[in-house]
Structure formats: C-alpha cells, structure tokens
PQR file of N, CA, C, O and H, with PARSE charges and radii, in Angstrom:
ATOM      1  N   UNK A   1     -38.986   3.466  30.374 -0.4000 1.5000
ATOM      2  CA  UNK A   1     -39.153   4.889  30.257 -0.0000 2.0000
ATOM      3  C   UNK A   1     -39.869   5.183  28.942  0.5500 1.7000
ATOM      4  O   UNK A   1     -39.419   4.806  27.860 -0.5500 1.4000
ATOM      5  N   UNK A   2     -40.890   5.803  29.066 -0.4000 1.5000
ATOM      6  CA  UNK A   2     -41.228   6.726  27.676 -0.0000 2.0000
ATOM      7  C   UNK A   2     -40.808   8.314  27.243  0.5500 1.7000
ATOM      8  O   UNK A   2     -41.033   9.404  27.767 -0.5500 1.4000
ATOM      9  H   UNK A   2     -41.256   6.110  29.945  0.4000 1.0000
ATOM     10  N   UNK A   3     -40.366   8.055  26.499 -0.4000 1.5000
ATOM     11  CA  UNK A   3     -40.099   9.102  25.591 -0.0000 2.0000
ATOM     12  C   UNK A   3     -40.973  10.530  24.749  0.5500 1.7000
ATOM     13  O   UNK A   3     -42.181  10.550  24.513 -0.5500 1.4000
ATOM     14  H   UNK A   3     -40.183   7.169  26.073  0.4000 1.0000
ATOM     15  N   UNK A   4     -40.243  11.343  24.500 -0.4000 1.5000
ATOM     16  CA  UNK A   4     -41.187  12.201  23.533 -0.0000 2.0000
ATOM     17  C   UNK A   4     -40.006  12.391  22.479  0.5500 1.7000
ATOM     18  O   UNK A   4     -38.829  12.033  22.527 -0.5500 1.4000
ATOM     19  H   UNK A   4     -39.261  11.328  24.692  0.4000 1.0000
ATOM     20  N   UNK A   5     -40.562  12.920  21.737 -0.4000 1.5000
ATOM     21  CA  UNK A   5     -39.829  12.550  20.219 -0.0000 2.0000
ATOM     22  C   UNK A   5     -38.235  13.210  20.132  0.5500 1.7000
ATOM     23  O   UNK A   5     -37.505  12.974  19.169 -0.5500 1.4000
ATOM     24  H   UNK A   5     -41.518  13.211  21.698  0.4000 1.0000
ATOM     25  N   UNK A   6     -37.853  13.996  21.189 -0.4000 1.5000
ATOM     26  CA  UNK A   6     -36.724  14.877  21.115 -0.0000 2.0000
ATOM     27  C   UNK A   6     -36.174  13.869  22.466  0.5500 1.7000
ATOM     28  O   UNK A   6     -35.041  14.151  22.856 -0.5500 1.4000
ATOM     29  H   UNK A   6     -38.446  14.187  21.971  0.4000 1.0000
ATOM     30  N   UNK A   7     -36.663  13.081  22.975 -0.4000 1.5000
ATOM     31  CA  UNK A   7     -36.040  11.937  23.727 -0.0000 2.0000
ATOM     32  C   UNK A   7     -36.117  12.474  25.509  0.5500 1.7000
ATOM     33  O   UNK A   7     -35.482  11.911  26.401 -0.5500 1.4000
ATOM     34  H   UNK A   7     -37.584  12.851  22.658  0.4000 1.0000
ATOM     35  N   UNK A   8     -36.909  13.496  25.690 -0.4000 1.5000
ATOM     36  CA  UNK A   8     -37.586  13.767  26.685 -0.0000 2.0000
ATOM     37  C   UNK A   8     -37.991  12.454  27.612  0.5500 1.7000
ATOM     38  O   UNK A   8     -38.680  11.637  27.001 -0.5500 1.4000
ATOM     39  H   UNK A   8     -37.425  13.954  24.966  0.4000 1.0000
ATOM     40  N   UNK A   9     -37.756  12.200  28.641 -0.4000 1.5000
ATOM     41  CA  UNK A   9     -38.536  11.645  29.704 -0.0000 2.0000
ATOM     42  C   UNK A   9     -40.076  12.061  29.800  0.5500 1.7000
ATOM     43  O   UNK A   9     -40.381  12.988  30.550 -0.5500 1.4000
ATOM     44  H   UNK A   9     -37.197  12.864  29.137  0.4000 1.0000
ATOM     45  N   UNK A  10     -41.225  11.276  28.923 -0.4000 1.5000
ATOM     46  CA  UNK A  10     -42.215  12.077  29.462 -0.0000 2.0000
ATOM     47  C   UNK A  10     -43.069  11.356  31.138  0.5500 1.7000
ATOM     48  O   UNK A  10     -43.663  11.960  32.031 -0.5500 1.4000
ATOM     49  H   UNK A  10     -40.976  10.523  28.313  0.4000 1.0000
ATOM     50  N   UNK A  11     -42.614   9.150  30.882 -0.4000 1.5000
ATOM     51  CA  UNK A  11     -43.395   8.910  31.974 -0.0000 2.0000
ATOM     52  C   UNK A  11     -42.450   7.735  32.177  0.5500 1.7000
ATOM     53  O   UNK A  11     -41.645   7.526  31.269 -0.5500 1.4000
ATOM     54  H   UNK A  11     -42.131   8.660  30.156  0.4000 1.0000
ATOM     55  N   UNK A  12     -42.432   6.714  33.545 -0.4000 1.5000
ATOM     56  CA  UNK A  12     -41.652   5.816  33.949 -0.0000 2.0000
ATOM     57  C   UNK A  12     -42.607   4.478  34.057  0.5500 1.7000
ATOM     58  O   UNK A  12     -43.670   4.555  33.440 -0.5500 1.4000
ATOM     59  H   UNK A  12     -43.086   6.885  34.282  0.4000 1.0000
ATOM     60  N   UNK A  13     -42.428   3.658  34.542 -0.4000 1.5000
ATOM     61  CA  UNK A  13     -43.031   2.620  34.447 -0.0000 2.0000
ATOM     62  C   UNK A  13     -42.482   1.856  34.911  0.5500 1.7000
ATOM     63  O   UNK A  13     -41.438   1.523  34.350 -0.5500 1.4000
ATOM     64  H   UNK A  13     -41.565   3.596  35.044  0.4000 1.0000
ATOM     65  N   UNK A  14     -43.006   0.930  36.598 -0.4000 1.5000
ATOM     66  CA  UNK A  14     -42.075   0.304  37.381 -0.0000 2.0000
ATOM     67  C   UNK A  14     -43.421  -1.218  37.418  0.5500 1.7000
ATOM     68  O   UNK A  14     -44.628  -1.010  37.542 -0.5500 1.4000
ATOM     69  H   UNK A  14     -43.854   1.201  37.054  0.4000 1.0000
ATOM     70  N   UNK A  15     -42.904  -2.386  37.301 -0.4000 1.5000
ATOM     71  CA  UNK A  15     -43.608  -3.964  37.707 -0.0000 2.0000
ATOM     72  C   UNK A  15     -43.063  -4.139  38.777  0.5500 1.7000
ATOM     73  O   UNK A  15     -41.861  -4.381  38.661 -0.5500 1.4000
ATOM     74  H   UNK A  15     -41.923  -2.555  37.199  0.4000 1.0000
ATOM     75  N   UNK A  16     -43.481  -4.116  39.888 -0.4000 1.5000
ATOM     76  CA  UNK A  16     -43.012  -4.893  41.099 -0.0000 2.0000
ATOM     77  C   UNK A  16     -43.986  -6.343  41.127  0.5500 1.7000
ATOM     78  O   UNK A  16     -45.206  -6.222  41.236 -0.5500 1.4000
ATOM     79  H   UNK A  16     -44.457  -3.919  39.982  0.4000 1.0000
ATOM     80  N   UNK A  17     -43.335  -7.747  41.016 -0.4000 1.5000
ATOM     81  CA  UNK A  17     -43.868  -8.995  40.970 -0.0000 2.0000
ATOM     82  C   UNK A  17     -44.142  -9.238  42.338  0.5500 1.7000
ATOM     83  O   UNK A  17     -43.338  -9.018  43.244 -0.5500 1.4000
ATOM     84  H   UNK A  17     -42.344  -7.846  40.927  0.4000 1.0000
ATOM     85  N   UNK A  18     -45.694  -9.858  42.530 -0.4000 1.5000
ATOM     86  CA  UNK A  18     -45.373 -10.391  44.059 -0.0000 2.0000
ATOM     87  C   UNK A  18     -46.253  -9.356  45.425  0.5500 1.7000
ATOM     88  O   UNK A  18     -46.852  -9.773  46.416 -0.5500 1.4000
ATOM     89  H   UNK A  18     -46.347 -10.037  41.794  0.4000 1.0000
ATOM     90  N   UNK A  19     -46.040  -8.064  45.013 -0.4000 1.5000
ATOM     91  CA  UNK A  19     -46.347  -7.487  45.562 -0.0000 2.0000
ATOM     92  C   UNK A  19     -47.606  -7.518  46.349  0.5500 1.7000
ATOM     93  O   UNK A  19     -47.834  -7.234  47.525 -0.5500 1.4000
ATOM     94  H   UNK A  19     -45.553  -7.725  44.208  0.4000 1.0000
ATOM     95  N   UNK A  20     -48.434  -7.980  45.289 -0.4000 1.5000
ATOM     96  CA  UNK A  20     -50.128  -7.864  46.123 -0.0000 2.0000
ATOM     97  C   UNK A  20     -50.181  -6.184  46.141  0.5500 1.7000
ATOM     98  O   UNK A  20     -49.429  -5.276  45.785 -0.5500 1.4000
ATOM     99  H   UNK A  20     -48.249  -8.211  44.333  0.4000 1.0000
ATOM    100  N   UNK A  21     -51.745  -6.319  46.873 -0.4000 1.5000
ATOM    101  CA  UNK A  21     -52.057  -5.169  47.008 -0.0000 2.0000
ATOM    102  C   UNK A  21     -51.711  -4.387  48.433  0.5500 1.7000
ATOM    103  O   UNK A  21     -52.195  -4.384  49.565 -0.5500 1.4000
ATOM    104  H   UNK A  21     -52.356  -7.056  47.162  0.4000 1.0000
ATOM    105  N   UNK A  22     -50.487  -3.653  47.687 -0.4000 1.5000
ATOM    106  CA  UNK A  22     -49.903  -2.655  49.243 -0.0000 2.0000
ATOM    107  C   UNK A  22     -48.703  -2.067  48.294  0.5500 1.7000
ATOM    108  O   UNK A  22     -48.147  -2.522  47.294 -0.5500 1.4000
ATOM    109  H   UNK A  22     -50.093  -3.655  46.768  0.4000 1.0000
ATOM    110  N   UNK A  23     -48.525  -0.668  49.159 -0.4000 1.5000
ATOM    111  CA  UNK A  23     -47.825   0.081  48.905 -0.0000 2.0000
ATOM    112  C   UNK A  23     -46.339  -0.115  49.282  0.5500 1.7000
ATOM    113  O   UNK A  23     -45.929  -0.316  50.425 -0.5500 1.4000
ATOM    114  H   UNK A  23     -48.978  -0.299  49.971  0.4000 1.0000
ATOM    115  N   UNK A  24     -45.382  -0.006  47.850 -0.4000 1.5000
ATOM    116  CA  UNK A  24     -44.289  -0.816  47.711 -0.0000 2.0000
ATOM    117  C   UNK A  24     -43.483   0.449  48.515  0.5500 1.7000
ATOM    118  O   UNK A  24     -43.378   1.581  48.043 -0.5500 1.4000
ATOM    119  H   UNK A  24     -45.715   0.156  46.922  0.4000 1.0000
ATOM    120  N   UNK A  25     -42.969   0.043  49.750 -0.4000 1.5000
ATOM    121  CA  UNK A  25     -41.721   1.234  50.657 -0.0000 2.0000
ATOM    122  C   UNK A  25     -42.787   1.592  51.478  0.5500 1.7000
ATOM    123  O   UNK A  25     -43.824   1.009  51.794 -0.5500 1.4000
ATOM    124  H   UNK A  25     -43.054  -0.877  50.134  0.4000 1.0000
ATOM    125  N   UNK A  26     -42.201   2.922  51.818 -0.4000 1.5000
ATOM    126  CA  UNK A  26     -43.032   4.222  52.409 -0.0000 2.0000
ATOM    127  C   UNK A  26     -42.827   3.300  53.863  0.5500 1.7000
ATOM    128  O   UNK A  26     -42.280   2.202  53.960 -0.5500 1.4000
ATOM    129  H   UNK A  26     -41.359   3.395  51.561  0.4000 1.0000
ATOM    130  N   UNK A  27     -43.462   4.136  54.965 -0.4000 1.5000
ATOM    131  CA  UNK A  27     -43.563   3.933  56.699 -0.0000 2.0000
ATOM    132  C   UNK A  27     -44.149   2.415  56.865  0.5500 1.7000
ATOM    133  O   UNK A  27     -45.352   2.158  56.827 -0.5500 1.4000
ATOM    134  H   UNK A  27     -43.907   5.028  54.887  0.4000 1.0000
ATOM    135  N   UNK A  28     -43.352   1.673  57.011 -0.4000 1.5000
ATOM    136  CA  UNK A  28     -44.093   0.412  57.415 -0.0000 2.0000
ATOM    137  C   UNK A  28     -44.760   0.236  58.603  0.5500 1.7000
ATOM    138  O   UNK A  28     -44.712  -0.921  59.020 -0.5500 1.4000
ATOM    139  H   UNK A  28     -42.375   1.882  57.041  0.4000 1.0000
ATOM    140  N   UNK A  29     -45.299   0.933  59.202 -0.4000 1.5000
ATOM    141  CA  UNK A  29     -45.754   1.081  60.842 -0.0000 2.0000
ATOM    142  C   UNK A  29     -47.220   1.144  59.829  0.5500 1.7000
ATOM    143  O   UNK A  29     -48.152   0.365  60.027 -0.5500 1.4000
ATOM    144  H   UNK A  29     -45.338   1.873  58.864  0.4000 1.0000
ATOM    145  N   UNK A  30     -47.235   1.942  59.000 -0.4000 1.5000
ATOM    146  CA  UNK A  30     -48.863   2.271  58.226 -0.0000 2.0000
ATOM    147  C   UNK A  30     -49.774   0.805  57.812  0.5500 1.7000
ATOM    148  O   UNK A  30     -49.268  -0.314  57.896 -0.5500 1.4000
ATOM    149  H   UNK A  30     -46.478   2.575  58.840  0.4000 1.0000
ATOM    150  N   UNK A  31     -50.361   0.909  57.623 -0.4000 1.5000
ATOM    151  CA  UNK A  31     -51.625  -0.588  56.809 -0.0000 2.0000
ATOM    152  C   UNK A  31     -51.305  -0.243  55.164  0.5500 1.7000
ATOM    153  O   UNK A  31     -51.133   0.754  54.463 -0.5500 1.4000
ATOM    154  H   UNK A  31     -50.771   1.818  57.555  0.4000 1.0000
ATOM    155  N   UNK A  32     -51.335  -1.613  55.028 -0.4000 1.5000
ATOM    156  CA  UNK A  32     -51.048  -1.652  53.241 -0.0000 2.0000
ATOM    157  C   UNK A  32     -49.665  -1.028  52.557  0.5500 1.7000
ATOM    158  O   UNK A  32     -49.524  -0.787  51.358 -0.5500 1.4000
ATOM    159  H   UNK A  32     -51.475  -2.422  55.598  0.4000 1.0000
ATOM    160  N   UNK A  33     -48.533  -0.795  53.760 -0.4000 1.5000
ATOM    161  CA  UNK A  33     -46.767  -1.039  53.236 -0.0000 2.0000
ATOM    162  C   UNK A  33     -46.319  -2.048  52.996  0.5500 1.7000
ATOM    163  O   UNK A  33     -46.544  -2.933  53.821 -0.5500 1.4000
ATOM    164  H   UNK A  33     -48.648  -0.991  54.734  0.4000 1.0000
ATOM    165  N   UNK A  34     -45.790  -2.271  52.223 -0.4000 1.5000
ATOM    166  CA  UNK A  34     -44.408  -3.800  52.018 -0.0000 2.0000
ATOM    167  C   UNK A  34     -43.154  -2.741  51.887  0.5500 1.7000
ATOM    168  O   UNK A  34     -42.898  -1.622  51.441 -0.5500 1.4000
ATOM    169  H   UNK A  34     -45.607  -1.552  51.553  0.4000 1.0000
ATOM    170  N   UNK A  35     -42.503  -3.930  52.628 -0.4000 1.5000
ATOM    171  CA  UNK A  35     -40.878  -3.472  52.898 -0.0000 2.0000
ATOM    172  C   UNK A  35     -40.055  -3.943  51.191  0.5500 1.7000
ATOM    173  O   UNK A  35     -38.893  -3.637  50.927 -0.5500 1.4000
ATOM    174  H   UNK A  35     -42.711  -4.838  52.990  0.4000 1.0000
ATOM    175  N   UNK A  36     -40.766  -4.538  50.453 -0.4000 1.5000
ATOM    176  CA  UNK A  36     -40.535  -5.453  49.694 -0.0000 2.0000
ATOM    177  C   UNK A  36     -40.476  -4.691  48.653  0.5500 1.7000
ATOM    178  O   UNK A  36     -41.530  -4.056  48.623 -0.5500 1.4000
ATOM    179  H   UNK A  36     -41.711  -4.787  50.668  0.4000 1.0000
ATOM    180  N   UNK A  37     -39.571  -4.309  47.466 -0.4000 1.5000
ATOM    181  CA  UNK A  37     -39.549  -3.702  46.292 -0.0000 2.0000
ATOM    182  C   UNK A  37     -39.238  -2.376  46.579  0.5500 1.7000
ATOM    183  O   UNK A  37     -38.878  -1.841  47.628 -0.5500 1.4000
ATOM    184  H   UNK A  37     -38.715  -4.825  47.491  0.4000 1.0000
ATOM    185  N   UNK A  38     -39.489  -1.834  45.183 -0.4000 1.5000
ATOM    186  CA  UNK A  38     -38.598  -0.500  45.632 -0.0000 2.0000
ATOM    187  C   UNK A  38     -39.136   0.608  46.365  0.5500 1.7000
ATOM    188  O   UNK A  38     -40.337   0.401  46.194 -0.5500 1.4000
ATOM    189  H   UNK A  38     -39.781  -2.269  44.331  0.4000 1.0000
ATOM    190  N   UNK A  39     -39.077   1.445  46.932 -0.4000 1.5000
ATOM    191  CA  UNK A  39     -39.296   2.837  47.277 -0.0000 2.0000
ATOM    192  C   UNK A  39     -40.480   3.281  46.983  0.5500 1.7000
ATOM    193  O   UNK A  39     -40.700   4.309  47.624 -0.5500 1.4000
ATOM    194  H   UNK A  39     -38.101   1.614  47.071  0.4000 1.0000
ATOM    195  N   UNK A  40     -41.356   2.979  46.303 -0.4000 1.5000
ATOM    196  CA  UNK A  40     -42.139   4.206  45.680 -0.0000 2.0000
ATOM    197  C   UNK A  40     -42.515   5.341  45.789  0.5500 1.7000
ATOM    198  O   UNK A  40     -42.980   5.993  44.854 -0.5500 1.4000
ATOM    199  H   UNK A  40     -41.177   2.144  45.783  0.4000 1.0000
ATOM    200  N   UNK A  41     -42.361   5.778  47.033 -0.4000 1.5000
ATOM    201  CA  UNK A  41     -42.618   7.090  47.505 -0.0000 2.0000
ATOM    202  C   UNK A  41     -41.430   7.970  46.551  0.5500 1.7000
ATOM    203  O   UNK A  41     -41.522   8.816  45.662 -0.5500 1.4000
ATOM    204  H   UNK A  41     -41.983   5.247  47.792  0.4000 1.0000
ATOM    205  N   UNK A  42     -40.158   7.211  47.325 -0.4000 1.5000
ATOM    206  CA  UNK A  42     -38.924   7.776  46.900 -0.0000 2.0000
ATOM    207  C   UNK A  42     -38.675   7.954  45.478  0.5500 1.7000
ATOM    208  O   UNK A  42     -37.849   8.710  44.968 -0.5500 1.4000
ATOM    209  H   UNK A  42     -40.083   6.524  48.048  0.4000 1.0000
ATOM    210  N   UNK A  43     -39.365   7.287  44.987 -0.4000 1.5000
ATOM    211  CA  UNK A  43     -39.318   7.215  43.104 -0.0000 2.0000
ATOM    212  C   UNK A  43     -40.142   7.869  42.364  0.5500 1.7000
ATOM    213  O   UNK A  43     -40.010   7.840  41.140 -0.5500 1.4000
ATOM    214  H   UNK A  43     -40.037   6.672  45.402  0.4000 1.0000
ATOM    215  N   UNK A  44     -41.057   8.518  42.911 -0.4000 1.5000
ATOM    216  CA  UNK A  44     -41.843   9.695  42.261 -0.0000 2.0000
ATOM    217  C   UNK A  44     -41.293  10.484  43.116  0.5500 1.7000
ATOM    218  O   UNK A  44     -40.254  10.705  42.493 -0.5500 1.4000
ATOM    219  H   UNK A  44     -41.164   8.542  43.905  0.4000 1.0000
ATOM    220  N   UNK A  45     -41.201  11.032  43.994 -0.4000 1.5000
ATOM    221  CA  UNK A  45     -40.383  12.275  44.499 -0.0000 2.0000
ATOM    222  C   UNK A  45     -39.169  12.216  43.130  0.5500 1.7000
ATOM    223  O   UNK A  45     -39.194  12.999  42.181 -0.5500 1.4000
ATOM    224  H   UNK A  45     -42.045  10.853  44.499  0.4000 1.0000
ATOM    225  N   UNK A  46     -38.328  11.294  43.283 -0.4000 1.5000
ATOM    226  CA  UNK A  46     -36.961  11.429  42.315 -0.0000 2.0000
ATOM    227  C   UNK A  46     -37.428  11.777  40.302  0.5500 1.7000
ATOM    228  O   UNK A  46     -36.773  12.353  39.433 -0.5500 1.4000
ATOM    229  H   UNK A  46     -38.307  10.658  44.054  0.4000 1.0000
ATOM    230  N   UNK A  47     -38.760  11.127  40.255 -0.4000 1.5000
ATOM    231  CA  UNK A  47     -39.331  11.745  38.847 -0.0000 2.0000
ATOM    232  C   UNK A  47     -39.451  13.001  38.566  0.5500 1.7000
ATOM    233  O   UNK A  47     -38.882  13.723  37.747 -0.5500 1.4000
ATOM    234  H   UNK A  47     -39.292  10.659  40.961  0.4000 1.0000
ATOM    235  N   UNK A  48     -41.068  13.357  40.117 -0.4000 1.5000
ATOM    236  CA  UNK A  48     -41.691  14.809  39.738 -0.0000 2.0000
ATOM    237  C   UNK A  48     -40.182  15.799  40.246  0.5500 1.7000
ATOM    238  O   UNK A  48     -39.638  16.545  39.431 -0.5500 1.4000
ATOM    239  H   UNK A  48     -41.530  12.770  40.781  0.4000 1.0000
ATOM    240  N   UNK A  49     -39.946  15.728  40.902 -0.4000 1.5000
ATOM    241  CA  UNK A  49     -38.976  16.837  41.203 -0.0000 2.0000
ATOM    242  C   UNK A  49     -37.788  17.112  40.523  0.5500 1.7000
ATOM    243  O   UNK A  49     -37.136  18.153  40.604 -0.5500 1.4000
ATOM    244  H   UNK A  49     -40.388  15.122  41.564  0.4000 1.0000
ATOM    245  N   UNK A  50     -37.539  16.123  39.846 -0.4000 1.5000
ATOM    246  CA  UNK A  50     -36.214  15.941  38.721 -0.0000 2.0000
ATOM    247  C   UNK A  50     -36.331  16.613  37.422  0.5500 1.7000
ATOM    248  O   UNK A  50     -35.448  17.073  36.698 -0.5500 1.4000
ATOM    249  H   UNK A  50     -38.069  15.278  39.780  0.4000 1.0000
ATOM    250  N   UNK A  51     -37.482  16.578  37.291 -0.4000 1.5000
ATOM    251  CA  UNK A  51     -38.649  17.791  36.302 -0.0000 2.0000
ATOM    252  C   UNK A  51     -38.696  19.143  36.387  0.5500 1.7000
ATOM    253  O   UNK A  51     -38.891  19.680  37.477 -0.5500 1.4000
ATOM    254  H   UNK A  51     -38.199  16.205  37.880  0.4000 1.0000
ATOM    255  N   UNK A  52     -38.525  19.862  35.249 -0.4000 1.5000
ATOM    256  CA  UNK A  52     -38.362  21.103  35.305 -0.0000 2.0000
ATOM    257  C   UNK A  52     -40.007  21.671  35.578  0.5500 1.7000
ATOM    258  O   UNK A  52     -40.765  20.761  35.245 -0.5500 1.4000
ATOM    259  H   UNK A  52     -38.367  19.426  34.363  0.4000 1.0000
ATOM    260  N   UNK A  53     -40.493  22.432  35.891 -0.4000 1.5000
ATOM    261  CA  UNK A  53     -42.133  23.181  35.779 -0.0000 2.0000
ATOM    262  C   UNK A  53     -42.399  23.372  34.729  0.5500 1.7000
ATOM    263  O   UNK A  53     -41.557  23.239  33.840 -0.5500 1.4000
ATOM    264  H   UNK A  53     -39.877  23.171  36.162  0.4000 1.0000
ATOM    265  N   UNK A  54     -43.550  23.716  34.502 -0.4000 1.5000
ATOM    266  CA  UNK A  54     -43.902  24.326  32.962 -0.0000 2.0000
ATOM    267  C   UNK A  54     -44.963  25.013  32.970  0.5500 1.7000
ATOM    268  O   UNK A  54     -45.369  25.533  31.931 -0.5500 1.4000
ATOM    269  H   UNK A  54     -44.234  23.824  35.224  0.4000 1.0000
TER
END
C-alpha cells in the first residue's frame, strides 16, 4: 500500500507470479482470464469504491 503523509491510502499494488499475460479472475468463459490469483476485478471495485469522491 502507498501512503500519503497523514497515512491515507493513496494506491495498492498487487504481484501475481506466474500469471502470464491474462486477466487475473473476472468471467472465465472470456479470452485472456486465469482462474489463478486473485480477483482483480473484485479488488479494484473493493479500492475505487471504498474511496470517498472528491
């Protein structure tokens, strides 16, 4: 996680090893999903929306 100086969440930062090139979660019926690692869809939904507006 990065920070801002009052200890704000400003950005996240996920390594999935292995992966190759494809999108980690999301509809595996699609081209370029892996079932393999985490969510990603689900993990920026849980960032941006966890976020107040501004």
């Amino acid at each position: 996680m990065h920070r801002d100086p009052a200890g704000g969440v400003l950005a996240g930062q996920w390594t999935v090893h292995g992966a190759g090139h494809a999108w980690s979660g999301g509809d595996l019926r699609a081209s370029h999903a892996d079932a393999h690692g985490p969510n990603a869809s689900a993990k920026m939904r849980r960032f941006f929306f966890g976020r107040p507006v501004a």
